[in-house]
C-alpha positions as a Markdown table, in Angstrom:
| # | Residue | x | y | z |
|---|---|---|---|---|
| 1 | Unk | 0.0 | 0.0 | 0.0 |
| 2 | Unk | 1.4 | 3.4 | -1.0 |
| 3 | Unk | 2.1 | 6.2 | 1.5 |
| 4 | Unk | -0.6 | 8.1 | 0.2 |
| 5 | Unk | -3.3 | 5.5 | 0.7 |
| 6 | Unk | -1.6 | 4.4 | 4.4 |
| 7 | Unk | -2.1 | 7.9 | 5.6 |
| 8 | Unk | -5.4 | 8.5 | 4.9 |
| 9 | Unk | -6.4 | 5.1 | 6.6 |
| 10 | Unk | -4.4 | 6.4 | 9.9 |
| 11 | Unk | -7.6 | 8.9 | 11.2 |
| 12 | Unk | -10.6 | 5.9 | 10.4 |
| 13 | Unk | -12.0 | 4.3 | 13.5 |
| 14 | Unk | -13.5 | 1.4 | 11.6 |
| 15 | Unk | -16.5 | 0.5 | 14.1 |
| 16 | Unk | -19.7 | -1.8 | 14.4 |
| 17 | Unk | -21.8 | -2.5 | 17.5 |
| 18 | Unk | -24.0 | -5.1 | 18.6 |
| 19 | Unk | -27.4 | -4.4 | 20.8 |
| 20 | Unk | -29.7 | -6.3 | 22.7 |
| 21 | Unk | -33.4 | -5.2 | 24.3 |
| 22 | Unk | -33.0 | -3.8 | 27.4 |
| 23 | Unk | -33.8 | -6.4 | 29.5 |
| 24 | Unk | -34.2 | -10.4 | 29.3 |
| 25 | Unk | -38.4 | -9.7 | 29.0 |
| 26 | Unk | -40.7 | -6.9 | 28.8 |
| 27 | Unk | -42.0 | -7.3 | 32.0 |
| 28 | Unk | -38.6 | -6.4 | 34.0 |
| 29 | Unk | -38.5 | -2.8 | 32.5 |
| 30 | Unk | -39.7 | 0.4 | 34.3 |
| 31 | Unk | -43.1 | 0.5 | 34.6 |
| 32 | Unk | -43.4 | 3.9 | 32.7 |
| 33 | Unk | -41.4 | 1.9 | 29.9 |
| 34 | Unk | -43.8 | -0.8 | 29.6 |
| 35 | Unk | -46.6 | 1.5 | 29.0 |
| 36 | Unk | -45.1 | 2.7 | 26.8 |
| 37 | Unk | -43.8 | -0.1 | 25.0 |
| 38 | Unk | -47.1 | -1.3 | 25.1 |
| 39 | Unk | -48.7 | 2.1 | 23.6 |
| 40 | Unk | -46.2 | 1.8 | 20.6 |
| 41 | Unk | -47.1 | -1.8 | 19.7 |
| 42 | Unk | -50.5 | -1.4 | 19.5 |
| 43 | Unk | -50.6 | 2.1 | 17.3 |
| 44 | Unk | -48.0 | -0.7 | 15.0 |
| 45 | Unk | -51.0 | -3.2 | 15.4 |
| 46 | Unk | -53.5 | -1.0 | 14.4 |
| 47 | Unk | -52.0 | -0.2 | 11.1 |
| 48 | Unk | -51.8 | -4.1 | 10.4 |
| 49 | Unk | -53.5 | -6.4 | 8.9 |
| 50 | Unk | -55.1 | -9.5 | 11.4 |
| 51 | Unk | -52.5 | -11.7 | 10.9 |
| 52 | Unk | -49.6 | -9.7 | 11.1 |
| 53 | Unk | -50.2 | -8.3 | 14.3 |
| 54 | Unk | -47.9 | -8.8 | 17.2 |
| 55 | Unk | -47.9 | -9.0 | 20.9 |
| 56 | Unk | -46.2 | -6.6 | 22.8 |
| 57 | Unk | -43.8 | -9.5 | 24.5 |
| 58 | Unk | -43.1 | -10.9 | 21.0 |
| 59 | Unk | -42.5 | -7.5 | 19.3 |
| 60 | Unk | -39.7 | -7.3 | 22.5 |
| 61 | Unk | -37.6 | -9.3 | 20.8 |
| 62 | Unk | -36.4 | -6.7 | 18.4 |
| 63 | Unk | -36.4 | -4.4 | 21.1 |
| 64 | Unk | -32.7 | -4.4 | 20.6 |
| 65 | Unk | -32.7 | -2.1 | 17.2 |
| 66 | Unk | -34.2 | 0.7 | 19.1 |
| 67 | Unk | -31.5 | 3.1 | 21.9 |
| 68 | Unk | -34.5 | 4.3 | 24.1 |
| 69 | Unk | -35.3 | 0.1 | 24.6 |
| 70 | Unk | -32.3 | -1.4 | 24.1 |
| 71 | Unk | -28.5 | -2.0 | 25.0 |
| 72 | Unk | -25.2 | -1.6 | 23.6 |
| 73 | Unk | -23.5 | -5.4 | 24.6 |
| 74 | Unk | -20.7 | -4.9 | 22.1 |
| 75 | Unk | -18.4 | -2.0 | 20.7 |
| 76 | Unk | -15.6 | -3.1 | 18.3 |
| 77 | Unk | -13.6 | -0.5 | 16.6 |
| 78 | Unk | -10.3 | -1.2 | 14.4 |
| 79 | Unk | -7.3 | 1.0 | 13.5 |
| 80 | Unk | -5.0 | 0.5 | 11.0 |
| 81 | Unk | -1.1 | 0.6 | 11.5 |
| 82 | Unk | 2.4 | -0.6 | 9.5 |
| 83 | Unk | 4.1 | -3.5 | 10.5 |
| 84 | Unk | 7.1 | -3.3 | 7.8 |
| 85 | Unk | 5.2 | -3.5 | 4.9 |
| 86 | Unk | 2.1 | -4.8 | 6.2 |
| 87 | Unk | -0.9 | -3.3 | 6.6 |
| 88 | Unk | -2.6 | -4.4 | 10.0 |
| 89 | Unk | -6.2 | -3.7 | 11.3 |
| 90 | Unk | -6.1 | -3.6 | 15.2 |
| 91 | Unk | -9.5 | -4.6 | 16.6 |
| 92 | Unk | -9.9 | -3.6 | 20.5 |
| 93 | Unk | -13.7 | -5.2 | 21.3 |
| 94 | Unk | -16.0 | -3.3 | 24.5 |
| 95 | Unk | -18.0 | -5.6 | 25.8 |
| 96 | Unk | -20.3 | -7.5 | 28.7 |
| 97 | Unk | -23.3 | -7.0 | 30.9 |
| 98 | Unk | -22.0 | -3.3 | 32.1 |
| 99 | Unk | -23.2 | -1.0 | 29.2 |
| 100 | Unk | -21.8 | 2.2 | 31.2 |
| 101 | Unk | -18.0 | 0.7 | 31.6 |
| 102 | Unk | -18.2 | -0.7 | 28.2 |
| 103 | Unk | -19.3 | 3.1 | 27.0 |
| 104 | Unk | -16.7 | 4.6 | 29.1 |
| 105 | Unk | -13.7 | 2.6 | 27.9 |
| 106 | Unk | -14.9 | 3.5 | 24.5 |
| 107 | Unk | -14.8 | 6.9 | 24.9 |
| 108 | Unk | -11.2 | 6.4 | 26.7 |
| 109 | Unk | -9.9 | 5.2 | 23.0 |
| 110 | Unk | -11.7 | 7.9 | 21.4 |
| 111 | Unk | -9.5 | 10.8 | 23.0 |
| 112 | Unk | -6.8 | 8.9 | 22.6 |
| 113 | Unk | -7.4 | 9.1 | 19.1 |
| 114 | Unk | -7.9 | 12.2 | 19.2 |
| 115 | Unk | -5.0 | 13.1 | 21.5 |
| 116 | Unk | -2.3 | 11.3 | 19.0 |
| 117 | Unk | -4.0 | 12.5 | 15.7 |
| 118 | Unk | -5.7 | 15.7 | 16.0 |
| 119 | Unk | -9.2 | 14.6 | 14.2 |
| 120 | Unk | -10.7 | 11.2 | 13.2 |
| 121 | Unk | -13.4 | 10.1 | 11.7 |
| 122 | Unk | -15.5 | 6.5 | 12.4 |
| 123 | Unk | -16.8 | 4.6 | 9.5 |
| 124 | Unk | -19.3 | 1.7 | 9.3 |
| 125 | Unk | -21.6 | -0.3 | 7.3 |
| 126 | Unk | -25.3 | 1.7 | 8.3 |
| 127 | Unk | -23.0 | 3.9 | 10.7 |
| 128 | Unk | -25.4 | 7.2 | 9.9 |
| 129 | Unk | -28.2 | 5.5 | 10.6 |
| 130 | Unk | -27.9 | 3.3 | 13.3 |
| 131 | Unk | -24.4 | 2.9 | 15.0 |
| 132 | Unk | -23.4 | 5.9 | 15.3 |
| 133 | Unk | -27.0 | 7.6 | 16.7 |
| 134 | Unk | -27.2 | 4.8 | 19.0 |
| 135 | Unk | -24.3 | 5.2 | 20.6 |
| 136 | Unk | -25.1 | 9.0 | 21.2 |
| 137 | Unk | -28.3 | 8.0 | 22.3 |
| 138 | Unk | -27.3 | 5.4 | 24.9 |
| 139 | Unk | -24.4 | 7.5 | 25.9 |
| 140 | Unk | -26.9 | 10.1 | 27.2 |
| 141 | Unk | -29.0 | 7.4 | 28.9 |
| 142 | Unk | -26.0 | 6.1 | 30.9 |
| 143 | Unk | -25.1 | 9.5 | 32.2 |
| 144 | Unk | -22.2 | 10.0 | 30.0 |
| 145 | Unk | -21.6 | 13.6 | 27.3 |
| 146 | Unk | -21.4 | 13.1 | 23.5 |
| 147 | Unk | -17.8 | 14.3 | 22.9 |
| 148 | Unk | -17.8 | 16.7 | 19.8 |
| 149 | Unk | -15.4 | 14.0 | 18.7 |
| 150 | Unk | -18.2 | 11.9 | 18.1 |
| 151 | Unk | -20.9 | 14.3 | 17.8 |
| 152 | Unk | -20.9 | 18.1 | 16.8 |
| 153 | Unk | -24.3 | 19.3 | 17.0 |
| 154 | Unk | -24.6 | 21.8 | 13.8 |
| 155 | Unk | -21.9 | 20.4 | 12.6 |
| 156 | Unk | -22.1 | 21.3 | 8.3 |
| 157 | Unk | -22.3 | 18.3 | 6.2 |
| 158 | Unk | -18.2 | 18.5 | 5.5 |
| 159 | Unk | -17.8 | 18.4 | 8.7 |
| 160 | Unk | -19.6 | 15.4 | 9.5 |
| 161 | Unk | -17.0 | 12.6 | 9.9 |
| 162 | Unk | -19.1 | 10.0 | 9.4 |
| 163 | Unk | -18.2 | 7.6 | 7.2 |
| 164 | Unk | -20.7 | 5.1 | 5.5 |
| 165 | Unk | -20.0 | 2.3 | 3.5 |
| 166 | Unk | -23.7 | 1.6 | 2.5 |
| 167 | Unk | -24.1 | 5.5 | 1.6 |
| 168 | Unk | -20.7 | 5.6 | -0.6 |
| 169 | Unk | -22.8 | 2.6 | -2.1 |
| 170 | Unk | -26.4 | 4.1 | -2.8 |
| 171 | Unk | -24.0 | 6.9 | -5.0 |
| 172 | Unk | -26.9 | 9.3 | -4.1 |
| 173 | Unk | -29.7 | 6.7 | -4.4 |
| 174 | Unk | -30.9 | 7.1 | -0.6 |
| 175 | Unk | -33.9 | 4.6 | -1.4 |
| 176 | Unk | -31.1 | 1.7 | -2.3 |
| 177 | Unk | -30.2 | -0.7 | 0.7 |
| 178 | Unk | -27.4 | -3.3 | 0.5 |
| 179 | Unk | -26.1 | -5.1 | 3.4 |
| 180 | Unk | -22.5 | -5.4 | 4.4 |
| 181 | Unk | -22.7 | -9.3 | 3.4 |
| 182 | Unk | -24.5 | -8.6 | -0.4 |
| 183 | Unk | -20.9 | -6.2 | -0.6 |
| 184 | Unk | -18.6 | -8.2 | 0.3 |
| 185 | Unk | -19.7 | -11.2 | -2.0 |
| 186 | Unk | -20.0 | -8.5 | -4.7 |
| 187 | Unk | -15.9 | -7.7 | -3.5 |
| 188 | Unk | -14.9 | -11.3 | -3.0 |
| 189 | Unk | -14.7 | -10.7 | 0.8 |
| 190 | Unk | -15.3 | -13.5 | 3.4 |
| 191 | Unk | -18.9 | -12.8 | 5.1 |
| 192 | Unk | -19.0 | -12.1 | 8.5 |
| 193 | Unk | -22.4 | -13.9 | 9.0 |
| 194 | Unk | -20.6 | -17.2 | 9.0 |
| 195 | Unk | -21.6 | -18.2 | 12.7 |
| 196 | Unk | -24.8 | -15.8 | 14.3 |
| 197 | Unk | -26.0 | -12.7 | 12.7 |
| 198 | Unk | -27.6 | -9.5 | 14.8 |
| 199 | Unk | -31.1 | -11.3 | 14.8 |
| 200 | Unk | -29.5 | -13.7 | 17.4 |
| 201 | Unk | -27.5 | -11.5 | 19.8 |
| 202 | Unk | -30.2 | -11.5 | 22.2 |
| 203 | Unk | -30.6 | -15.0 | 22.5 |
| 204 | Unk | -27.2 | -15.7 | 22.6 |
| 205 | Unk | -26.5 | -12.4 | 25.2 |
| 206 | Unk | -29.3 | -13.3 | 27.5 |
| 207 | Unk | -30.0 | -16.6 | 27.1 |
| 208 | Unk | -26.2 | -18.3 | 26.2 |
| 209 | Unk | -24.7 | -15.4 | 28.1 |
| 210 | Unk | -21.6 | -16.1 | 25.6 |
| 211 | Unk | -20.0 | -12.7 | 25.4 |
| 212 | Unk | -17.0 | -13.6 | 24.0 |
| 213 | Unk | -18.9 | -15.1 | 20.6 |
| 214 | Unk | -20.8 | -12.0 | 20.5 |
| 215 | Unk | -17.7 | -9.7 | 20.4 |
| 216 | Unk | -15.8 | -12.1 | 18.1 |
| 217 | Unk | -19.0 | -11.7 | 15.3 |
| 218 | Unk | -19.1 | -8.0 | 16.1 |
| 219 | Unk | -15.0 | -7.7 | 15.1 |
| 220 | Unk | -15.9 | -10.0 | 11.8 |
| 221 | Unk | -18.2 | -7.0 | 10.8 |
| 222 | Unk | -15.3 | -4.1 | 11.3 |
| 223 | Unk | -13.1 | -6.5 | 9.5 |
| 224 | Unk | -15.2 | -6.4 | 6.6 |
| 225 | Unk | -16.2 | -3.3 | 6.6 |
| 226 | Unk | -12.6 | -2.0 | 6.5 |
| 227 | Unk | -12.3 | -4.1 | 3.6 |
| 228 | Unk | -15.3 | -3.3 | 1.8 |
| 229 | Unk | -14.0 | 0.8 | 2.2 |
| 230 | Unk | -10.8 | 0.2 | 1.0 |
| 231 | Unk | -12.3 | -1.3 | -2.2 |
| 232 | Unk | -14.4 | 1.3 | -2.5 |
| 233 | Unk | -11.8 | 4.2 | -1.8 |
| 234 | Unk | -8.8 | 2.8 | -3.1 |
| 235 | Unk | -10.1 | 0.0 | -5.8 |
| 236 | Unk | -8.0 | -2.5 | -4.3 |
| 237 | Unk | -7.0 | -4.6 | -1.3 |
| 238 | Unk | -3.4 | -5.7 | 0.2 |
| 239 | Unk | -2.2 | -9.1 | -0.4 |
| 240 | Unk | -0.5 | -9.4 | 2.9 |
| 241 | Unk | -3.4 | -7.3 | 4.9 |
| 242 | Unk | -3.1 | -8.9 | 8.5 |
| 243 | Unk | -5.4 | -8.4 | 11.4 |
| 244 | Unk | -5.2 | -8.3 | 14.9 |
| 245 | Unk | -7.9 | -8.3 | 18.1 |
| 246 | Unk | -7.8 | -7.0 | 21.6 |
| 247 | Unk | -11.0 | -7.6 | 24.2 |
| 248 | Unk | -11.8 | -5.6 | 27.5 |
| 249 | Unk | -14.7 | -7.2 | 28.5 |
| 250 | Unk | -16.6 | -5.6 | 31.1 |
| 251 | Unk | -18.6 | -7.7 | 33.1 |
């Protein structure tokens, strides 16, 4: 990989999270969240048709995809260095029952980022739309500020540094969704959904309570994402690209 090309990898935090609902069941949230939880299902229900509708303990299960009901179990973010010659991605993975530590350590690696290079920017498959918003979100919830590292509130759209792979994709096209797997087959990549995929981190959070396999999918994702980038960016990929994962895991 040229110099060129090297140095404007240096700034990227390459980052994907994994979420959860809130709690194991509906009925050990707040009270006030139940109600409303239950409020929200049933305006859904009454735009359905008869057999589409849901409970409001069944529609829990995705509770996951939204902050204001759901968890961060999983934060993985990747750098990219020089070994020699070689390109590596270093993949440090936040993680466990103890959303606030697992935030806070995240934030710790932020600044430091931003201590050793001035200004980054994260990228992400969906980042704009989900990733990136949800950790804000969830970073409120917990007690903790939105550095303007990660957030600049009326920020102008150059400054954004938000990088997303499935935008650079749609080329405009906002009404065009591929997924990060539908990429990387297009690019020859190795999926990442070759064990669980994001509709099974709750089981496998709450009900397995194997942590480790979470955070080891969650790194697949920023692996591929940082290779699905540099294919877009740069039109090519290293040969001898190696990778490299760290864990705190916060219990």
């Amino acid at each position: 990989m040229d110099a060129y090309s090297y140095k404007a990898l240096q700034p990227i935090i390459f980052i994907d999270i994994e979420t959860a609902p809130l709690t194991d069941s509906l009925s050990q949230m707040s009270e006030d969240l139940q109600h409303i939880w239950i409020d929200k299902v049933e305006r859904l229900n009454s735009s359905r048709g008869e057999q589409d509708k849901a409970t409001a303990e069944d529609e829990f299960l995705n509770a996951g995809l939204q902050a204001e009901f759901g968890r961060i179990v999983c934060i993985s973010a990747g750098v990219m260095t020089m070994e020699g010659s070689t390109l590596v991605l270093n993949t440090k993975s936040f993680y466990g029952t103890d959303e606030k530590a697992l935030l806070s350590d995240f934030l710790a690696m932020v600044e430091s980022m931003v201590h050793n290079h001035g200004s980054i920017s994260f990228c992400g498959h969906n980042l704009k739309s989900f990733d990136m918003p949800y950790i804000c979100r969830r970073l409120l919830i917990n007690g903790l500020n939105v550095p303007q590292s990660i957030y600049k509130d009326g920020a102008k759209p150059w400054e954004v540094n938000w990088i997303d792979t499935m935008s650079m994709w749609q080329f405009g096209d906002s009404r065009h969704f591929a997924s990060l797997k539908l990429l990387c087959a297009l690019f020859g990549i190795p999926t990442p959904k070759d064990d669980i995929d994001g509709s099974e981190v709750r089981r496998v959070f709450y009900e397995e309570k194997d942590y480790d396999r979470i955070a080891t999918y969650c790194e697949k994702d920023v692996k591929a994402t940082a290779q699905v980038y540099m294919k877009m960016k740069f039109g090519y990929l290293p040969n001898d690209m190696a990778f490299k994962s760290f864990t705190i895991h916060n219990s």
